[in-house]
Backbone as CSV, one residue per row, in Angstrom:
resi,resn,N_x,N_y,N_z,CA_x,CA_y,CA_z,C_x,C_y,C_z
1,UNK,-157.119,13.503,43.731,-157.668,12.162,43.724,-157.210,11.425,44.967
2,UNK,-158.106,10.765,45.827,-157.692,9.935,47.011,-158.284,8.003,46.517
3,UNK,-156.599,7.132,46.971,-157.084,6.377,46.332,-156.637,5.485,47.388
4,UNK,-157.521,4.294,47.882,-156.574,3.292,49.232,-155.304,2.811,48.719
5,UNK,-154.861,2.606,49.829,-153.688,1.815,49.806,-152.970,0.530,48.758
6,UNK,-153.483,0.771,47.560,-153.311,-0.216,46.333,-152.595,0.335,45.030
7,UNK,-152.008,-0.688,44.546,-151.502,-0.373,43.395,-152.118,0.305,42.352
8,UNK,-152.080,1.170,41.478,-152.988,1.998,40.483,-152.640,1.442,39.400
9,UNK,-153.626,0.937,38.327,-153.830,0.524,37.074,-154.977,1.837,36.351
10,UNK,-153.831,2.440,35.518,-154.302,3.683,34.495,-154.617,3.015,33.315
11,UNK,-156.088,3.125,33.248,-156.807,2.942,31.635,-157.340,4.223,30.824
12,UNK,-156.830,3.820,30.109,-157.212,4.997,29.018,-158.399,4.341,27.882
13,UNK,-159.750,4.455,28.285,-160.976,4.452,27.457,-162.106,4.635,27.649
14,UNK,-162.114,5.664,25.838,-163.535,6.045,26.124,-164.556,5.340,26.151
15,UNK,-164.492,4.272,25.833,-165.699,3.771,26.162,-166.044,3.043,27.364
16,UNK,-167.042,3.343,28.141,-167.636,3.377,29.083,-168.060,1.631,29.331
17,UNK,-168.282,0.941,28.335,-168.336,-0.407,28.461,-167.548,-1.555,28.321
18,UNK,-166.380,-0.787,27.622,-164.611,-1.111,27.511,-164.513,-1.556,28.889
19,UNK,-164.599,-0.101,29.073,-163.716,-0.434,30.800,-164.250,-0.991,31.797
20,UNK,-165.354,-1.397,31.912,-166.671,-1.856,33.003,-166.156,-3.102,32.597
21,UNK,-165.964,-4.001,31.264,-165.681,-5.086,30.887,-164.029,-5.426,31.619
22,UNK,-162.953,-4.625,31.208,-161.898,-4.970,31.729,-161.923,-4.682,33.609
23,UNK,-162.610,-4.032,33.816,-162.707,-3.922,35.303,-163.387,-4.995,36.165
24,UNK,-164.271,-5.654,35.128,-165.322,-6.960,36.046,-164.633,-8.112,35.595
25,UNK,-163.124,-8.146,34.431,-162.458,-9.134,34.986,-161.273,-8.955,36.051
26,UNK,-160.693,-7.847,35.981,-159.678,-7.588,37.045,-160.131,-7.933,38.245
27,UNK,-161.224,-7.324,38.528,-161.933,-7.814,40.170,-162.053,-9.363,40.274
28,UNK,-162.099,-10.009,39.002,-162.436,-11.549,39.429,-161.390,-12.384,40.040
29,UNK,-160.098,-11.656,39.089,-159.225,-12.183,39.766,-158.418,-11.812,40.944
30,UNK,-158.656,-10.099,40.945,-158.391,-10.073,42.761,-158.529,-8.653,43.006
31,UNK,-158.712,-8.260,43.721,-158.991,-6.912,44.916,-158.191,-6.143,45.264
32,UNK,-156.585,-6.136,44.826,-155.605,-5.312,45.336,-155.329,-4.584,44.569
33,UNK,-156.016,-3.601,43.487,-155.586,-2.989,42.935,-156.622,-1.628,42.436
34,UNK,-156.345,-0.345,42.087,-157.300,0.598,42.350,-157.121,0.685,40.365
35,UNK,-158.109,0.576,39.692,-158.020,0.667,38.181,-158.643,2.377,38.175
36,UNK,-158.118,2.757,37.472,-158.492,4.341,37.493,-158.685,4.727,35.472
37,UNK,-160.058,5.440,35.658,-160.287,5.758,33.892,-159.529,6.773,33.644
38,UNK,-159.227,6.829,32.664,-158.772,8.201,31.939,-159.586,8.094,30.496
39,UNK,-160.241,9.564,30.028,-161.126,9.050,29.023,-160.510,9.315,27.967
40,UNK,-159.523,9.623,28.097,-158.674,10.214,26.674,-157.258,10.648,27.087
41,UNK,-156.389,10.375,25.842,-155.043,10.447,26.382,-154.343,11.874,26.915
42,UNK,-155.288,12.662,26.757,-154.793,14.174,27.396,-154.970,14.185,28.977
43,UNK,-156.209,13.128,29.685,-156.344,12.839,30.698,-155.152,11.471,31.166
44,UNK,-154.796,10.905,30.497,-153.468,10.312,30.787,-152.733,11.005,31.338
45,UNK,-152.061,11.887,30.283,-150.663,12.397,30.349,-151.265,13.962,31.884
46,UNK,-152.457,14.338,31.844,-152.937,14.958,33.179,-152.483,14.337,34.397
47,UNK,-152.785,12.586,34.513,-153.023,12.144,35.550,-151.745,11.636,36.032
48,UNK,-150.560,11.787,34.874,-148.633,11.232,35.013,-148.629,12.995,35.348
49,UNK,-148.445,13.653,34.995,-147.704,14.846,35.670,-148.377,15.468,36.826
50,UNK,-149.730,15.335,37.267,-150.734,15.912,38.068,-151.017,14.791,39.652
51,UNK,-150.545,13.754,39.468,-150.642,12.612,40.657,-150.142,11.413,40.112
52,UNK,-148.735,11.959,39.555,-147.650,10.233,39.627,-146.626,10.574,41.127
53,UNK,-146.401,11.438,41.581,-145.848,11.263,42.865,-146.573,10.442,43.726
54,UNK,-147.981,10.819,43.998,-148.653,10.207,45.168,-149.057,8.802,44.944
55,UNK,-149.539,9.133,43.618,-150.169,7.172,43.246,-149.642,7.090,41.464
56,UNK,-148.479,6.207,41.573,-147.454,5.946,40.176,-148.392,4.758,40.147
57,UNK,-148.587,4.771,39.019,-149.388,3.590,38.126,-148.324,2.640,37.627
58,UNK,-148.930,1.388,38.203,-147.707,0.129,38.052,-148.061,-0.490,36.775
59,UNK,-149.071,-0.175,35.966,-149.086,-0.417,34.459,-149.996,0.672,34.000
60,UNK,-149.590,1.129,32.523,-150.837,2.055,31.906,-151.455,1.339,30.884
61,UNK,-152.600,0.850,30.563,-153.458,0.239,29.457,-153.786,1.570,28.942
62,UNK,-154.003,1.477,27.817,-153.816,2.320,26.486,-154.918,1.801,25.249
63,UNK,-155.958,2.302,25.031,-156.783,2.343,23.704,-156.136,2.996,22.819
64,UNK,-155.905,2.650,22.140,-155.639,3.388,20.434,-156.258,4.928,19.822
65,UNK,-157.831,4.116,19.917,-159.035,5.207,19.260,-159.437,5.911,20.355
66,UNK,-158.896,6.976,20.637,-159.599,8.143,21.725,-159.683,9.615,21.490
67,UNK,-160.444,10.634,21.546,-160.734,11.602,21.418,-159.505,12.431,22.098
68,UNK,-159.327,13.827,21.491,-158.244,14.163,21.908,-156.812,14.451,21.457
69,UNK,-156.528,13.169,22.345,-155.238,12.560,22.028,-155.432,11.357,22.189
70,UNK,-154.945,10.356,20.962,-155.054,9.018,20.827,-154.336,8.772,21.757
71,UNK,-153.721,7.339,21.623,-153.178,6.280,22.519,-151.927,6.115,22.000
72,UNK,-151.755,6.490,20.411,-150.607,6.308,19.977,-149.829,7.736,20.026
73,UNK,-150.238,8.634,20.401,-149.249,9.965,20.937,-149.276,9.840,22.361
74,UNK,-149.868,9.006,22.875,-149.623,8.930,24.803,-148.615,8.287,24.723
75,UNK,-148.643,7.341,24.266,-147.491,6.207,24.079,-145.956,6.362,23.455
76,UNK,-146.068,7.663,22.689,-144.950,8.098,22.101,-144.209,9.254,23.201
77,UNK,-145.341,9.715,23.931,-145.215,11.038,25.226,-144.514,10.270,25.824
78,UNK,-144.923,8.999,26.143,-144.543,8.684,27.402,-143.119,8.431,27.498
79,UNK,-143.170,7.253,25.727,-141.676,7.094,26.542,-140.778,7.793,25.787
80,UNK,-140.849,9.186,26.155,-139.988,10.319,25.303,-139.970,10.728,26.937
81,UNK,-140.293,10.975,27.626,-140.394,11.273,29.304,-139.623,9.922,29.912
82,UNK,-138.718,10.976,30.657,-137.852,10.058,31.263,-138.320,9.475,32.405
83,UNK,-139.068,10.837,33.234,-139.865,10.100,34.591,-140.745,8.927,33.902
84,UNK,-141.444,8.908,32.808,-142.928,7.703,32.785,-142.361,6.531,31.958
85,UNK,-140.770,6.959,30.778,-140.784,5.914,30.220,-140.425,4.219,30.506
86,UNK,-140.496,3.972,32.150,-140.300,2.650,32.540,-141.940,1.951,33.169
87,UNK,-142.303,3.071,32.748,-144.111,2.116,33.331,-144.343,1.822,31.868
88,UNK,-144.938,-0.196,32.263,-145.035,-0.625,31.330,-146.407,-0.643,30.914
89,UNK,-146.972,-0.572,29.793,-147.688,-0.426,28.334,-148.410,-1.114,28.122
90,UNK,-149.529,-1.375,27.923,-150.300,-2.393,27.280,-151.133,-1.438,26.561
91,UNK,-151.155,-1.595,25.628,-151.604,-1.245,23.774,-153.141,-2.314,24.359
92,UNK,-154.181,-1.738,24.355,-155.815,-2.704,24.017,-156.541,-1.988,23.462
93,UNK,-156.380,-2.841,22.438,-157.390,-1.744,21.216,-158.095,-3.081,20.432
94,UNK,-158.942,-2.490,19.660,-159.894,-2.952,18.597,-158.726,-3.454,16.946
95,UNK,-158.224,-2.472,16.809,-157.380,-2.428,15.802,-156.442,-3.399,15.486
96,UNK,-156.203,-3.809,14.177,-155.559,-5.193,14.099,-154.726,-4.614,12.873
97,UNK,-154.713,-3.175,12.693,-153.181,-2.736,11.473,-151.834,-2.871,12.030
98,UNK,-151.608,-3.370,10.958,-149.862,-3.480,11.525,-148.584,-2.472,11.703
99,UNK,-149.454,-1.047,11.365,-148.305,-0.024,11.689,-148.399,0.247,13.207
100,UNK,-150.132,-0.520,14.052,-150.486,-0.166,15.194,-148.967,-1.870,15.930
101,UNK,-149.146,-2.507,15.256,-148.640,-3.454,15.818,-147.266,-3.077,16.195
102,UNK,-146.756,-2.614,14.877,-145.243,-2.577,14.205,-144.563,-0.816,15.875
103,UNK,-145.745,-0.109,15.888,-145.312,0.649,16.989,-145.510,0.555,18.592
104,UNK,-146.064,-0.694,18.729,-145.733,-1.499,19.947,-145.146,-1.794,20.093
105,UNK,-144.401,-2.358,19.109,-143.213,-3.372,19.298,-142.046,-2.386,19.201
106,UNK,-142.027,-1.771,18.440,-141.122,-0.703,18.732,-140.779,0.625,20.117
107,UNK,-141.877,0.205,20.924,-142.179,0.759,22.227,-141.636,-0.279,23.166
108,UNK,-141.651,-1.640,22.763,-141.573,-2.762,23.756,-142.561,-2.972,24.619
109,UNK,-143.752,-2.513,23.897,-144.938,-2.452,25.246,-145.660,-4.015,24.528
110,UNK,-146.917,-4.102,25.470,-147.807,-5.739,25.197,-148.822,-4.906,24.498
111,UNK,-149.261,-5.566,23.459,-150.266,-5.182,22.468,-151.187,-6.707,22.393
112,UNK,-152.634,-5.759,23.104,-153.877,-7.300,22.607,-154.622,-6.888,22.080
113,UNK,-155.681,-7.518,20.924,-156.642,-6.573,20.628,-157.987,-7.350,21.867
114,UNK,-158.636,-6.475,21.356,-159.930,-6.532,22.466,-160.310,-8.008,21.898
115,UNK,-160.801,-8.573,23.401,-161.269,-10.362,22.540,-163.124,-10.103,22.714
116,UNK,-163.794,-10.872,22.577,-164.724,-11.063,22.275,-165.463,-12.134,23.492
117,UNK,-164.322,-12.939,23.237,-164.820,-14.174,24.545,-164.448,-13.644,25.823
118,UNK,-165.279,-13.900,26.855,-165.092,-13.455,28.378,-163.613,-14.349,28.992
119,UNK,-163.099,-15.477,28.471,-162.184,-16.405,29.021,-160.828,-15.727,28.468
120,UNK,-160.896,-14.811,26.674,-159.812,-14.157,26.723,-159.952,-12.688,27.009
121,UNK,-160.754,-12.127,27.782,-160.463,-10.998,28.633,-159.774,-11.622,30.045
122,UNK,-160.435,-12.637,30.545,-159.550,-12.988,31.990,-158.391,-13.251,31.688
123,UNK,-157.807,-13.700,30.322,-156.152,-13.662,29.976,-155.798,-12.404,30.307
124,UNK,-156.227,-11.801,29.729,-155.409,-9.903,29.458,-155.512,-9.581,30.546
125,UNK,-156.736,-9.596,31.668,-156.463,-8.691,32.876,-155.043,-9.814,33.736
126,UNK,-155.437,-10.811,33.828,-154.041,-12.027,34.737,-152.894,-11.499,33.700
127,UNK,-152.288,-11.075,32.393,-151.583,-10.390,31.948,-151.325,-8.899,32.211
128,UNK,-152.231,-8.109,32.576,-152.007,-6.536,33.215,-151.759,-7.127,34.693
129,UNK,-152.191,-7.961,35.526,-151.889,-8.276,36.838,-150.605,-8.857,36.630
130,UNK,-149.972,-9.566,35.877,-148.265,-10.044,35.942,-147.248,-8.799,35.730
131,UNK,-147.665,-7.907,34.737,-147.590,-6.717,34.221,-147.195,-5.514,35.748
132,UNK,-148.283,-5.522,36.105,-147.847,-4.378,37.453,-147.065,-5.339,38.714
133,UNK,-147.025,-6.568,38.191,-145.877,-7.098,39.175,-144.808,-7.668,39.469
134,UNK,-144.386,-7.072,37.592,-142.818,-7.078,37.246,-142.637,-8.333,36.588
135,UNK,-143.747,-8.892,36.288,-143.570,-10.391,35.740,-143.646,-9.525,33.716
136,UNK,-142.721,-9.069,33.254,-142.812,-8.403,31.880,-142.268,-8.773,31.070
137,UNK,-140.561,-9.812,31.365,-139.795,-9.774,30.093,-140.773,-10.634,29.412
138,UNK,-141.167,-11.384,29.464,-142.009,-12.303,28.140,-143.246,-11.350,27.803
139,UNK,-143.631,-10.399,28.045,-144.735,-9.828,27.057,-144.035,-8.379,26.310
140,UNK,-143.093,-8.047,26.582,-142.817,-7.174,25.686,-142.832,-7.104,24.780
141,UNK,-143.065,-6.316,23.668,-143.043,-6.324,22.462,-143.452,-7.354,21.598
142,UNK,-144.801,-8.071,22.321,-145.286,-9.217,22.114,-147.053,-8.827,21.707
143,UNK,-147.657,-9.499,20.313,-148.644,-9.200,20.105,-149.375,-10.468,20.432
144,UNK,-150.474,-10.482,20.737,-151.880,-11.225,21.347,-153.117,-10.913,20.119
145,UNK,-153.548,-11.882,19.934,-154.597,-11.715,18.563,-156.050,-12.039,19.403
């Protein structure tokens, strides 16, 4: 994979209109950053052992519901791995159970569910943008409704 000179934001979802949505707000708010799909969490954990030397992803967003391997065994991979377990987490899913909640928080990662309104997607991406730039202790282990 060749990617310019920008920070890498790893998403993990399959759906194809998920990510077109979180990608046309990231761009609104700015241009320095290369968002890269992964369609499933086996292509995650591909894209941390296969090209985290060259381009380390300064946050991984994480769907829940994915073919494969969910979001909640990427998330358990990861931070069982010593190289990946300090890239921080964002849990965006659909899902609003609380064992999904209860193992975010136990990850210390940011958990939102998907919003509906276009004004709280531009929250979550300006939250993945504070996110890859170390701005984290206040969203850890912090849920977003």
């Amino acid at each position: 994979m060749s990617f310019p000179n920008k920070p890498v934001l790893l998403y993990a979802e399959d759906d194809l209109d998920d990510f077109e949505s979180l990608v046309d707000a990231l761009e609104q708010l700015t241009d320095k950053y290369q968002i890269v799909n992964a369609k499933n969490g086996a292509e995650v954990i591909s894209f941390l052992q296969n090209d985290f030397a060259e381009h380390h992803p300064s946050v991984v967003i994480l769907d829940l519901n994915m073919p494969l391997m969910d979001g909640k065994e990427v998330l358990a991979w990861m931070k069982n791995e010593e190289e990946f377990s300090h890239i921080p987490v964002m849990v965006f899913t659909t899902s609003s159970r609380e064992e999904d909640v209860r193992l975010c928080q136990n990850h210390k990662c940011t958990f939102f569910r998907k919003p509906t309104l276009y004004r709280d997607l531009l929250h979550v991406a300006q939250t993945i943008l504070d996110m890859s730039n170390g701005v984290t202790d206040e969203h850890k282990g912090v849920v977003h409704h």
